[in-house]
C-alpha positions as CSV (number, residue, x, y, z in Angstrom):
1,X,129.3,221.6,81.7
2,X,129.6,218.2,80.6
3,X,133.4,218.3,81.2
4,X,132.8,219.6,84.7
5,X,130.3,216.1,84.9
6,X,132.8,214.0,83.6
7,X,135.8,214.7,85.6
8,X,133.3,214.4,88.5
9,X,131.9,210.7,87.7
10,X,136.1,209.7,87.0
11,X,136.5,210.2,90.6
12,X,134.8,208.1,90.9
13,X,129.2,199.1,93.5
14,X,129.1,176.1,105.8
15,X,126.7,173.5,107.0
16,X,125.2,173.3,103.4
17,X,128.7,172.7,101.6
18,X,128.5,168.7,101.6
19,X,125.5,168.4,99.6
20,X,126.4,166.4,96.7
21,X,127.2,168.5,93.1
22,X,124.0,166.8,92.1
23,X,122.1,168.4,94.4
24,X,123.8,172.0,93.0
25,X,122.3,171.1,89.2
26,X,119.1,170.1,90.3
27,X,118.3,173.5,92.1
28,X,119.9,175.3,89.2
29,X,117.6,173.5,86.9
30,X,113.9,173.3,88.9
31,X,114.2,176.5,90.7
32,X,112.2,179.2,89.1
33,X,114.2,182.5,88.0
34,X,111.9,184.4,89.8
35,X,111.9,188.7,89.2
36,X,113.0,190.8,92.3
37,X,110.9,194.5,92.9
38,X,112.7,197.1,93.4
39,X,113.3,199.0,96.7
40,X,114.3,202.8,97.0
41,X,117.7,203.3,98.9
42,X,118.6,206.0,101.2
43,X,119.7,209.1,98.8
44,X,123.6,209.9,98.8
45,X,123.3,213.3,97.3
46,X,124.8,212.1,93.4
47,X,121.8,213.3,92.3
48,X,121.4,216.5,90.6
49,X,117.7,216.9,92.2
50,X,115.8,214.7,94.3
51,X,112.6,217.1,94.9
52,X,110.4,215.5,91.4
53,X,110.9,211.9,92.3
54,X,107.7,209.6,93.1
55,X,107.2,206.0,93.6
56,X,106.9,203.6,91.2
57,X,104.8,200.4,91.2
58,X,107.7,198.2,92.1
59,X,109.0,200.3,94.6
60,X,111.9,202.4,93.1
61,X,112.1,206.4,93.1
62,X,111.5,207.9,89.4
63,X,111.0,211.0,87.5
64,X,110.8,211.4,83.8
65,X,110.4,214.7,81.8
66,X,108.1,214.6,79.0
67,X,110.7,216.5,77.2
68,X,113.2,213.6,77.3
69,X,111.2,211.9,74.1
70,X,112.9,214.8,72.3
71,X,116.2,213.9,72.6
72,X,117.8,211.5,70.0
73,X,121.6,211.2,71.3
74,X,122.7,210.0,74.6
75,X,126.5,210.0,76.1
76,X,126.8,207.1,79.0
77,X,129.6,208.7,81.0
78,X,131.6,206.9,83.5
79,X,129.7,205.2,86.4
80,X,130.9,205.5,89.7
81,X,130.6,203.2,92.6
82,X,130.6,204.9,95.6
83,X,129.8,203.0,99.1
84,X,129.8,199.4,100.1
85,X,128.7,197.4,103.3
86,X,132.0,195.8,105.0
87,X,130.0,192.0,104.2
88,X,130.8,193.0,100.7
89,X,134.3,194.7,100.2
90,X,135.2,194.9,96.7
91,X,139.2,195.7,95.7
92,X,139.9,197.9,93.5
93,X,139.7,196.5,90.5
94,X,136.3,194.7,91.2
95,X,135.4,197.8,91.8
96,X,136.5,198.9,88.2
97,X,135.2,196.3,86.9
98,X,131.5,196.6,88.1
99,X,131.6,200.1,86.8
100,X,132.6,198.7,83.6
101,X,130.1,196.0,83.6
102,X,127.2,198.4,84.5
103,X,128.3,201.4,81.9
104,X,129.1,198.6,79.1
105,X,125.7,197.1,79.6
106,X,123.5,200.3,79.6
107,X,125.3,201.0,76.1
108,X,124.6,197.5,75.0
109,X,120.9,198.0,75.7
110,X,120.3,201.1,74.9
111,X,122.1,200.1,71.4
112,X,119.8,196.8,71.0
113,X,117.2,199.5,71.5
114,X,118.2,201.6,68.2
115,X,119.2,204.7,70.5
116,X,121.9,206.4,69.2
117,X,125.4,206.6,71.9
118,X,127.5,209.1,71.2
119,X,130.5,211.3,73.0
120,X,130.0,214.4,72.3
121,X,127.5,217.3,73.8
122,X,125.4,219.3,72.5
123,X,121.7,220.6,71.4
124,X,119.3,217.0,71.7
125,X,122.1,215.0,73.5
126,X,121.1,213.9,76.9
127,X,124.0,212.5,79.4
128,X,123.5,209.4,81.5
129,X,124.9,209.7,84.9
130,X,124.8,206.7,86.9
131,X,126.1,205.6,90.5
132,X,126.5,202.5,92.2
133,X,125.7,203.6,95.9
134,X,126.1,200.3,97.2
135,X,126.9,196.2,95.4
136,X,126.4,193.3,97.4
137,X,128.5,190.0,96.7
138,X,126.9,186.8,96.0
139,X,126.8,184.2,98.5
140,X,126.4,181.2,96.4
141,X,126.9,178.7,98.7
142,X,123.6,179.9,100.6
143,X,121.9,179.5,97.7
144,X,122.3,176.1,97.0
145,X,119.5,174.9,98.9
146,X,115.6,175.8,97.4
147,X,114.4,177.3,100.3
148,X,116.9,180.5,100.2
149,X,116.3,180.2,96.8
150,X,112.9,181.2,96.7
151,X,113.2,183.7,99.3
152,X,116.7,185.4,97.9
153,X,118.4,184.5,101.2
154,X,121.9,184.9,100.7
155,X,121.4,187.1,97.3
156,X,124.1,190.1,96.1
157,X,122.7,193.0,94.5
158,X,123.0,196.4,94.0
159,X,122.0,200.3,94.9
160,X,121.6,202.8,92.4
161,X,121.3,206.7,91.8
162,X,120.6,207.7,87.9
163,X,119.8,210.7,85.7
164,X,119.6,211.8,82.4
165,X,120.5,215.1,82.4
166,X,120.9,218.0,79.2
167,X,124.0,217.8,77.5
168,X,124.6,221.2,77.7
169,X,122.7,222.8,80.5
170,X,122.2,220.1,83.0
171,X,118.8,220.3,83.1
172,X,117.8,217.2,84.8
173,X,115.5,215.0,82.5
174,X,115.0,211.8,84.0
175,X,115.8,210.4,87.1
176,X,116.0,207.0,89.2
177,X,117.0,205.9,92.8
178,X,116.5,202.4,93.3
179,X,117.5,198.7,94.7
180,X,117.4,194.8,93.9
181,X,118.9,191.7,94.5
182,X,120.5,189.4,92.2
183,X,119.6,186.1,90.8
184,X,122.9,184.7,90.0
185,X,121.5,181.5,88.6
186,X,120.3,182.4,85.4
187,X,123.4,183.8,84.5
188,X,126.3,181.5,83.0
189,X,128.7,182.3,85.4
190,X,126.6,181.8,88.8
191,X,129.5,180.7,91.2
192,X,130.9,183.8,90.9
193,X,131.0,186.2,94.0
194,X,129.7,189.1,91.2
195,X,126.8,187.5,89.7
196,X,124.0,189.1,91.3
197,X,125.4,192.4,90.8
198,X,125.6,192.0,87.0
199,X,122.2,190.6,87.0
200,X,121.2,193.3,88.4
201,X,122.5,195.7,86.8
202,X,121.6,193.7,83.3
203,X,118.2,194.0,84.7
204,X,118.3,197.9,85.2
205,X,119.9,198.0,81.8
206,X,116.5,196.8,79.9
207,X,114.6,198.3,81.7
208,X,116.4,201.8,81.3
209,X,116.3,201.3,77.9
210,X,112.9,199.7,77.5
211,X,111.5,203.3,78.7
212,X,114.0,205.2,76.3
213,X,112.6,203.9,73.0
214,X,109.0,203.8,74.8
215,X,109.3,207.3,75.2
216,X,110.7,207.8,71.5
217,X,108.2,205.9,69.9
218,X,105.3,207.9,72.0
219,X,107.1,211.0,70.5
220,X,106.5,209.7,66.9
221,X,102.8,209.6,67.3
């Protein structure tokens, strides 16, 4: 089965410009990097099951299993990016490379969390399917000015479908369906026309694995 998931996933997210560079620093520095709720996109269908989902407090679709704090080993297959709104075209290998981005920073974080990655199914091992149902590009140029700022004017982000499914029999675990914008300027690279989509999915990164070892660490007690 998880072959059959794999293969699946591998088919696989100007009136402002004369301000002086000054200006451009001073925003960067005074403006606070304020946290964006999620929303719940429209569903695409990626997801296994959709019928146990609720929402959360900050507005994103969840599920969670009890019986995921009993699983120990986790494979993070490939991540797909499906659609895109024409304001944000990616080519193809932006496109590869925000699936890269999101898949390499879930296993970064779940790693930073002590969970254990690994590639190959079986009894305990859950499998992290993820799919980037929409990206936005940054605008940085709009956000040079406080006012968009504060109000994420102008902002990139991303759409996302997720579930933690059994190894071996597919039984759905955990699940997510959820959406945010970016906040390209507390990243290093902010003039970059994919910075709030890899803040984002940083963002959904912690977070995922923030619950993992929450979850663990309940189980332990």
């Amino acid at each position: 089965m998880y072959g059959d998931m794999t293969r699946r996933l591998i088919m696989v997210p100007i009136h402002r410009w004369a301000r002086p560079l000054a200006s451009a620093a001073f925003v960067v520095a005074v403006v606070p990097l304020v946290g964006c709720a999620s929303t719940a996109p429209a569903m695409t269908g990626f997801l296994s099951d959709y019928s146990n989902l609720k929402q959360d407090s900050d507005g994103a679709l969840r599920y969670v299993n009890p019986v995921l704090r009993e699983y120990d080993k986790f494979i993070v297959a490939p991540v797909q990016l499906r659609t895109q709104r024409a304001s944000s075209v990616l080519d193809a290998d932006e496109r590869a490379e925000v699936a890269r981005y999101m898949r390499d920073s879930l296993r970064a974080a779940l790693k930073r969390s002590g969970v254990q990655l690994t590639e190959n199914a079986g009894a305990g091992v859950g499998l992290v399917r993820i799919a980037l149902t929409d990206v936005q590009t940054s605008k940085w140029y709009v956000n040079m000015d406080a006012g968009p700022r504060l109000t994420r004017a102008g902002s990139g982000g991303a759409s996302m479908e997720g579930e933690v499914v059994d190894s071996v029999t597919g039984r759905q675990l955990g699940a997510v369906v959820q959406s945010a914008k970016g906040n390209q300027f507390g990243r290093l690279n902010p003039f970059n026309k994919l910075a709030d989509i890899e803040d984002v999915l940083d963002r959904w990164s912690e977070i995922a694995a923030r619950r993992v070892k929450e979850l663990r660490e309940r189980a332990r007690h």
